[in-house]
N, C-alpha and C positions, 0 to 999 in steps of 0.2 A: 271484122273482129279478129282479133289475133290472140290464139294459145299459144305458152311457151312452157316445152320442158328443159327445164336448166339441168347442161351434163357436159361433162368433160367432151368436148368435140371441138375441134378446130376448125376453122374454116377453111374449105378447099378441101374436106374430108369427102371423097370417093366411094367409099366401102359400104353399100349397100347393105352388107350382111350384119357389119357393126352398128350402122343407123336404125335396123328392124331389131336388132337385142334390145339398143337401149329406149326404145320408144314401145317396144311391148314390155320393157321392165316398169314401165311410167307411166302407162297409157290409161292406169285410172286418175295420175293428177289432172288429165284434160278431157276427161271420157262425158264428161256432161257438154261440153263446148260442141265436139264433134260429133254425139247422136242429136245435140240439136234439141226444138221444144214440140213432145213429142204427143202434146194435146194438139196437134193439128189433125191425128186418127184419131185421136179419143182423150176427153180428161179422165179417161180410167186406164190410160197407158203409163204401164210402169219400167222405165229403165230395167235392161240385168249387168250393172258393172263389169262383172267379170264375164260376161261371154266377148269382150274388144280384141279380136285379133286381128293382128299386122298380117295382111296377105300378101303384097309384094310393094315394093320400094323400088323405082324406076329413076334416074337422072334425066331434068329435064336440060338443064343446062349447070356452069361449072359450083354453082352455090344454089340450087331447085331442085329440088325433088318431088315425084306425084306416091302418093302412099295411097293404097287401096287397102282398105281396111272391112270388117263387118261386127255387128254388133244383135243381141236381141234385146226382144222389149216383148212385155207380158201385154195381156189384155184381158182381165176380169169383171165382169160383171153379171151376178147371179141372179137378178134382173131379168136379164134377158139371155141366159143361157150360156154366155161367153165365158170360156177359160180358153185365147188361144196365146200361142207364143210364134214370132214374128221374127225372121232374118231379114239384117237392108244390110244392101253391101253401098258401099262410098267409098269416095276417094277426095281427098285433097293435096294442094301442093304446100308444102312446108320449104323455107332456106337454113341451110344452116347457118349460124350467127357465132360469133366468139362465145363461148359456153351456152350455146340452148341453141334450141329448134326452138324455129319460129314459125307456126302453123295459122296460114290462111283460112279461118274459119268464115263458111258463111252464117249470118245474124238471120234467123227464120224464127224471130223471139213474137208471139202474137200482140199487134197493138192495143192498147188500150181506149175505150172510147174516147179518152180527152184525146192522144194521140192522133184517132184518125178524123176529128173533127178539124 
């Protein structure tokens, strides 16, 4: 599955530092793609959009790059005593594309029973 943030960037763009501005300025249009589906702890996990910060941006080759990134997510239920909140750190590789980052998401979306029959 592939996230894209559409942004003035060229291809064959280098600058690590300019790649981490613009993808933490945008990083809630794909911020659901890359926490992923996050009833696989719990269907009482809730996303926090704004905790998504870009930790560092590495070159893996002349158009790749690996983005390590972290995010949190709540976990409530009065049930059973739960109010906690959660850091996952991740990484993925994204290329840059003629206007957009193109980010290599992986699909961890849960099957459905017709699905897994």
């Amino acid at each position: 599955m592939q996230a894209i943030i559409n942004a003035n960037v060229a291809t064959g763009e280098h600058d690590c530092d300019k790649l981490r501005s613009i993808i933490q300025g945008n990083i809630l249009k794909i911020a659901e793609a890359l926490a992923g589906e996050l009833g696989w702890y719990s269907q009482n996990a809730q996303l926090v959009p704004e905790s998504f910060q870009v930790i560092s941006i590495k070159a893996v080759n002349s158009d790749s790059f690996k983005m390590l990134y972290e995010f949190s997510w709540d976990l409530f239920n009065p049930c059973l005593d739960l109010n906690e909140t959660f850091t996952r750190h991740e990484e993925v590789r994204f290329h840059v594309k003629p206007g957009a980052l193109v980010f290599d998401v992986i699909d961890n979306s849960r099957l459905s029973p017709a699905d897994e029959l």
